[in-house]
N, CA, C and O atoms as a GROMACS GRO file, in nm:
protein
  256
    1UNK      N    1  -1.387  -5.900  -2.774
    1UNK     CA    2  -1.336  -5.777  -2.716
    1UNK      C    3  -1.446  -5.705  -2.640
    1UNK      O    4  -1.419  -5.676  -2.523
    2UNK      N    5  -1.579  -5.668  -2.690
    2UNK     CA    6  -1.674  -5.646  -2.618
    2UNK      C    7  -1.690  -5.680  -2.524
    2UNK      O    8  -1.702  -5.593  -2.438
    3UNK      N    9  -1.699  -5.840  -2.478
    3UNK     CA   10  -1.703  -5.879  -2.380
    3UNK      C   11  -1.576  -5.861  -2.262
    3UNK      O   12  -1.589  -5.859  -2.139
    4UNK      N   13  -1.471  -5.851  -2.330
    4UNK     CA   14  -1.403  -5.828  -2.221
    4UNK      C   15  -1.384  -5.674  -2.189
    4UNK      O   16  -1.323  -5.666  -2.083
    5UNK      N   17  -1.413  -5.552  -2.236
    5UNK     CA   18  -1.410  -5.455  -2.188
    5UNK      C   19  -1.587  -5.407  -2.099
    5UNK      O   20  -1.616  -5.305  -2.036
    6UNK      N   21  -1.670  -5.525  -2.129
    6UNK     CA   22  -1.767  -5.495  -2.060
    6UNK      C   23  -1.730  -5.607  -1.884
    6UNK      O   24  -1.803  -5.596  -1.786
    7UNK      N   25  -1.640  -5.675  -1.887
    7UNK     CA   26  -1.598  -5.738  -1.804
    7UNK      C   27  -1.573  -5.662  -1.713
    7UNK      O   28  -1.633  -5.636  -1.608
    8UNK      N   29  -1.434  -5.611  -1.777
    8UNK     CA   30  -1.362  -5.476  -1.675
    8UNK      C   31  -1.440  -5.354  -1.662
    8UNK      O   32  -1.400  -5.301  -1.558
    9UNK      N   33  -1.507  -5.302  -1.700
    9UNK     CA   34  -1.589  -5.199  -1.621
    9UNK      C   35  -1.681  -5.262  -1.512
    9UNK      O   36  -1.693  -5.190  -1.414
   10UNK      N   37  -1.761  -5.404  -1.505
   10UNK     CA   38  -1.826  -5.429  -1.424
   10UNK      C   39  -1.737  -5.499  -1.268
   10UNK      O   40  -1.792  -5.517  -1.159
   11UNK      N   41  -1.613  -5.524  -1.294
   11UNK     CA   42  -1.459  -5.493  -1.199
   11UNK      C   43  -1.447  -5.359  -1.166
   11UNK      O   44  -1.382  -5.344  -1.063
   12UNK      N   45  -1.474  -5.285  -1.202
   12UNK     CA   46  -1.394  -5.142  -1.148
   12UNK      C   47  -1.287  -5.095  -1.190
   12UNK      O   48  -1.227  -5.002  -1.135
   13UNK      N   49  -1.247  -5.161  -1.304
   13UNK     CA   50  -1.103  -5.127  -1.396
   13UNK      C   51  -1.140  -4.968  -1.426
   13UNK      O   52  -1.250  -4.913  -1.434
   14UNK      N   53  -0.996  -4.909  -1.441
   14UNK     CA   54  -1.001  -4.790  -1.520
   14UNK      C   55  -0.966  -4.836  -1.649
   14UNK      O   56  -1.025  -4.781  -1.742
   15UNK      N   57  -0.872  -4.937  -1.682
   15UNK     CA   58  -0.826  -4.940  -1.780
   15UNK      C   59  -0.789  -5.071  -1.853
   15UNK      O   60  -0.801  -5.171  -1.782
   16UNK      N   61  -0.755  -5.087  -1.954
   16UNK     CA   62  -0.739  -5.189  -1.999
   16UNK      C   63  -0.607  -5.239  -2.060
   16UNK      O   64  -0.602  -5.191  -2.173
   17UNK      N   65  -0.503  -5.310  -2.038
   17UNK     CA   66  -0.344  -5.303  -2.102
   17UNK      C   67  -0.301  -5.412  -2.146
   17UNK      O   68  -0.314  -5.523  -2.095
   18UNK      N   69  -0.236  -5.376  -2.267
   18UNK     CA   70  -0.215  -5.537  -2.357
   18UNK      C   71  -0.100  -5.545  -2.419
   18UNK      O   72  -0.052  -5.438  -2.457
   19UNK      N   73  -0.052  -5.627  -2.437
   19UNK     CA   74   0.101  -5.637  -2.484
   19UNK      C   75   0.110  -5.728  -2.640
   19UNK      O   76   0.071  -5.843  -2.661
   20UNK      N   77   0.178  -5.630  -2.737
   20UNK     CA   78   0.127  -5.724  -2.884
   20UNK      C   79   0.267  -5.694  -2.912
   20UNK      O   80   0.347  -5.650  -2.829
   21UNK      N   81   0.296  -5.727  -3.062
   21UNK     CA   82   0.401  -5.743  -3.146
   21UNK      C   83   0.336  -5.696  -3.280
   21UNK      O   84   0.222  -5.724  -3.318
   22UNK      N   85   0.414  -5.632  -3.334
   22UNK     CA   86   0.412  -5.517  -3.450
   22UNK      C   87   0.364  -5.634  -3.585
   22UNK      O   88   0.295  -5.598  -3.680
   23UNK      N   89   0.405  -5.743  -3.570
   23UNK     CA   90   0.393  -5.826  -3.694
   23UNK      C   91   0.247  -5.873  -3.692
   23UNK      O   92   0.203  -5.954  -3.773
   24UNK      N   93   0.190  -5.830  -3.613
   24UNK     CA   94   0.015  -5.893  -3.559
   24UNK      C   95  -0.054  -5.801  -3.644
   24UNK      O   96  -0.136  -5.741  -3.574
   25UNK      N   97  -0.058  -5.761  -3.766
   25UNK     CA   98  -0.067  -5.644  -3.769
   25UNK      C   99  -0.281  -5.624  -3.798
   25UNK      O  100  -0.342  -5.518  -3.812
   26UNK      N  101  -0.335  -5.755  -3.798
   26UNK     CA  102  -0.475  -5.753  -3.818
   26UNK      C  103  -0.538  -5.744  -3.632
   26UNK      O  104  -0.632  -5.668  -3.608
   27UNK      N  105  -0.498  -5.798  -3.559
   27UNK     CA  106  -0.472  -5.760  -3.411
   27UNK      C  107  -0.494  -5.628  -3.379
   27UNK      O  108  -0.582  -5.582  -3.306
   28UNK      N  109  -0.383  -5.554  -3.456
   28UNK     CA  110  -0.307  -5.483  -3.371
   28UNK      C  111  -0.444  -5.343  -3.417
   28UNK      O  112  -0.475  -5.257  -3.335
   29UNK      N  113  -0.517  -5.351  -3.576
   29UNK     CA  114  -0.609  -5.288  -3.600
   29UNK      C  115  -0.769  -5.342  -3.568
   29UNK      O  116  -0.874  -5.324  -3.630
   30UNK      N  117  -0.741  -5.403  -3.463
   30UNK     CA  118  -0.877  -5.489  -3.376
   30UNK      C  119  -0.884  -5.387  -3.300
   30UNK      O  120  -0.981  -5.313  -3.292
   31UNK      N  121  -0.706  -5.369  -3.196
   31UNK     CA  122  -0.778  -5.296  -3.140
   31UNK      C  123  -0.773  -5.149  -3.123
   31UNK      O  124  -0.822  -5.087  -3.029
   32UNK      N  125  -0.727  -5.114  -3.196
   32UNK     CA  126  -0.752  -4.944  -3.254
   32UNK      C  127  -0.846  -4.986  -3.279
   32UNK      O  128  -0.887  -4.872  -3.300
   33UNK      N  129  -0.950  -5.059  -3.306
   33UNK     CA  130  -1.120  -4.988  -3.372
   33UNK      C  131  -1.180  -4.998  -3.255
   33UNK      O  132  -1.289  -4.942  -3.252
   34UNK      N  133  -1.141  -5.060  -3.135
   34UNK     CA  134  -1.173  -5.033  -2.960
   34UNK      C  135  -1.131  -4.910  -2.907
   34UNK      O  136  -1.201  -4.845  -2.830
   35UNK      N  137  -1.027  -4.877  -2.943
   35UNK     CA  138  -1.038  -4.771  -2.895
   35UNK      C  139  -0.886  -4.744  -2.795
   35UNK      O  140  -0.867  -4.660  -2.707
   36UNK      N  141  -0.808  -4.833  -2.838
   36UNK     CA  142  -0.718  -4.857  -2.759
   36UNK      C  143  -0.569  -4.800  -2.830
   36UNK      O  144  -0.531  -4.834  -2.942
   37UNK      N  145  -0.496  -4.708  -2.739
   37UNK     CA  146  -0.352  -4.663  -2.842
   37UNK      C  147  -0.263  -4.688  -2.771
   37UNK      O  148  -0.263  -4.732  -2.656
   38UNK      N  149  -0.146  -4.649  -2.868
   38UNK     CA  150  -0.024  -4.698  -2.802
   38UNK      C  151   0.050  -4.633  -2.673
   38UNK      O  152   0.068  -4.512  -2.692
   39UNK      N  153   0.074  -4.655  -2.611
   39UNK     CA  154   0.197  -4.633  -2.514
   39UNK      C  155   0.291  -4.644  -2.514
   39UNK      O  156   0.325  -4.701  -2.618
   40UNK      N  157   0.438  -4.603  -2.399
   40UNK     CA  158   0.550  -4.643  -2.395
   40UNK      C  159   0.531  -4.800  -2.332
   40UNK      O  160   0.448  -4.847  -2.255
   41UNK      N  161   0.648  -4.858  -2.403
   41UNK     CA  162   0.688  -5.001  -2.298
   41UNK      C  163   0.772  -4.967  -2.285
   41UNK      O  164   0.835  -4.919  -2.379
   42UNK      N  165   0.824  -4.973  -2.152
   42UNK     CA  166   0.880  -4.922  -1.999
   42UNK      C  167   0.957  -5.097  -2.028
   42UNK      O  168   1.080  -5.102  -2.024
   43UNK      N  169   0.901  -5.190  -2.046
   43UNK     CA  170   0.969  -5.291  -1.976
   43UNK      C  171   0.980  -5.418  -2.055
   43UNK      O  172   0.889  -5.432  -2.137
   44UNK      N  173   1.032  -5.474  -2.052
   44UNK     CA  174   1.066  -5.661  -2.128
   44UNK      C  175   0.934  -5.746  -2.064
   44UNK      O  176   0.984  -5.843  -2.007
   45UNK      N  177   0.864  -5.748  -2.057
   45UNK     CA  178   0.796  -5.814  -1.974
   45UNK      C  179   0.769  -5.959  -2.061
   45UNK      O  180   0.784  -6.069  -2.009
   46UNK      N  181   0.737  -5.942  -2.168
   46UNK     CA  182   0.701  -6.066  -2.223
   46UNK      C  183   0.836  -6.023  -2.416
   46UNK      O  184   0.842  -5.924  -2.488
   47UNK      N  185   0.884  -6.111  -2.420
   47UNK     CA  186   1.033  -6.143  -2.503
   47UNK      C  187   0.927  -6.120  -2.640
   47UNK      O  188   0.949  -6.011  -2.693
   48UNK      N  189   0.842  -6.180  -2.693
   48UNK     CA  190   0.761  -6.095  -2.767
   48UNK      C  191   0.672  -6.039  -2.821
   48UNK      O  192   0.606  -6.063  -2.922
   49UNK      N  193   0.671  -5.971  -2.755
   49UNK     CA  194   0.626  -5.806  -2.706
   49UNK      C  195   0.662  -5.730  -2.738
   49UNK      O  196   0.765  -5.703  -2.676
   50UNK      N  197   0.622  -5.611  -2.869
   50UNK     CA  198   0.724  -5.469  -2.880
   50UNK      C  199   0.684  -5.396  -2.866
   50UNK      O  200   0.757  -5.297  -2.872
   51UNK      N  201   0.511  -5.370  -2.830
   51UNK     CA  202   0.390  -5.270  -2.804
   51UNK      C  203   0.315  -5.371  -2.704
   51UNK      O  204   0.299  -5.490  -2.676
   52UNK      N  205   0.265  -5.183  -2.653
   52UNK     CA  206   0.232  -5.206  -2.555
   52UNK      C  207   0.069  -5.070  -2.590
   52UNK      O  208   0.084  -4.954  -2.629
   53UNK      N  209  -0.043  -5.125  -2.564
   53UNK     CA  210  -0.155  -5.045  -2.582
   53UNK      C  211  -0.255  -5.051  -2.505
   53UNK      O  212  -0.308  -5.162  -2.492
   54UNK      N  213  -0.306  -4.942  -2.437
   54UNK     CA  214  -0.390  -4.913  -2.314
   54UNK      C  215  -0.544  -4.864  -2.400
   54UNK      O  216  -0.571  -4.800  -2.501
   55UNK      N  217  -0.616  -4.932  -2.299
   55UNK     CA  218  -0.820  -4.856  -2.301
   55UNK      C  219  -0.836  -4.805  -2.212
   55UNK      O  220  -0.808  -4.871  -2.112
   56UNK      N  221  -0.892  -4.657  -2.186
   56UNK     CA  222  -0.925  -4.617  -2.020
   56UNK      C  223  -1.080  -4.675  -2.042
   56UNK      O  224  -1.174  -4.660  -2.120
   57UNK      N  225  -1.061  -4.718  -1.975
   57UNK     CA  226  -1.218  -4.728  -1.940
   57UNK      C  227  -1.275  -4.601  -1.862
   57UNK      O  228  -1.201  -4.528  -1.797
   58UNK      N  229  -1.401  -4.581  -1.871
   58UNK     CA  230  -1.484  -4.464  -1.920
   58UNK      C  231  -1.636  -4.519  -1.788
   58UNK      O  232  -1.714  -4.614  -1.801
   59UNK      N  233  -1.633  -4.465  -1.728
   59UNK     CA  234  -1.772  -4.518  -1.611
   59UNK      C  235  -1.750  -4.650  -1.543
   59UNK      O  236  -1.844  -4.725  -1.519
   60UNK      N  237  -1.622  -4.678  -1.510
   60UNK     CA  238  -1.640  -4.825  -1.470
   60UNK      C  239  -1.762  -4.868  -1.388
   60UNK      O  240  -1.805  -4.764  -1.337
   61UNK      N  241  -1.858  -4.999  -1.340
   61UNK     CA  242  -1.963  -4.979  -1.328
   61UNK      C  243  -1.916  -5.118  -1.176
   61UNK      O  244  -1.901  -5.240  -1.192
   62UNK      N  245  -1.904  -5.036  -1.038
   62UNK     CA  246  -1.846  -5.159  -0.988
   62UNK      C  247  -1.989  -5.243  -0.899
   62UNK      O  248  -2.070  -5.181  -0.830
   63UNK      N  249  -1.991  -5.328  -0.913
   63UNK     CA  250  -2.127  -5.411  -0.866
   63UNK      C  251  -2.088  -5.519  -0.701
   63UNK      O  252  -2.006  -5.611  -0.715
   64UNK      N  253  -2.136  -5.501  -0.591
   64UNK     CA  254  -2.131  -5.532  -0.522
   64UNK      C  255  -2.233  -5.715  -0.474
   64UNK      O  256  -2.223  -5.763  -0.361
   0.00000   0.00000   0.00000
């Protein structure tokens, strides 16, 4: 996880968005200790999928 939120800041991400299922439930407290909460899901996107949880990223760092 580190690595991938140090990924996306060195992209220019604001943010980070992930799509889990409620039964994940050692997952799902991975990534609440990142830092990441829940949102609405707006959409079906993936069948299963029942959460949906965003990271803003914080200084994205974009490298040319």
């Amino acid at each position: 996880m580190d690595k991938c939120i140090e990924v996306a800041k060195l992209e220019g991400a604001n943010k980070i968005i992930l799509y889990t299922n409620h039964k994940l439930t050692a997952a799902i407290e991975l990534y609440k200790k990142f830092g990441f909460s829940f949102v609405s899901l707006n959409d079906d996107k993936y069948l299963e999928a029942d959460l949906k949880m965003e990271l803003e990223i914080k200084n994205p760092i974009i490298e040319n």
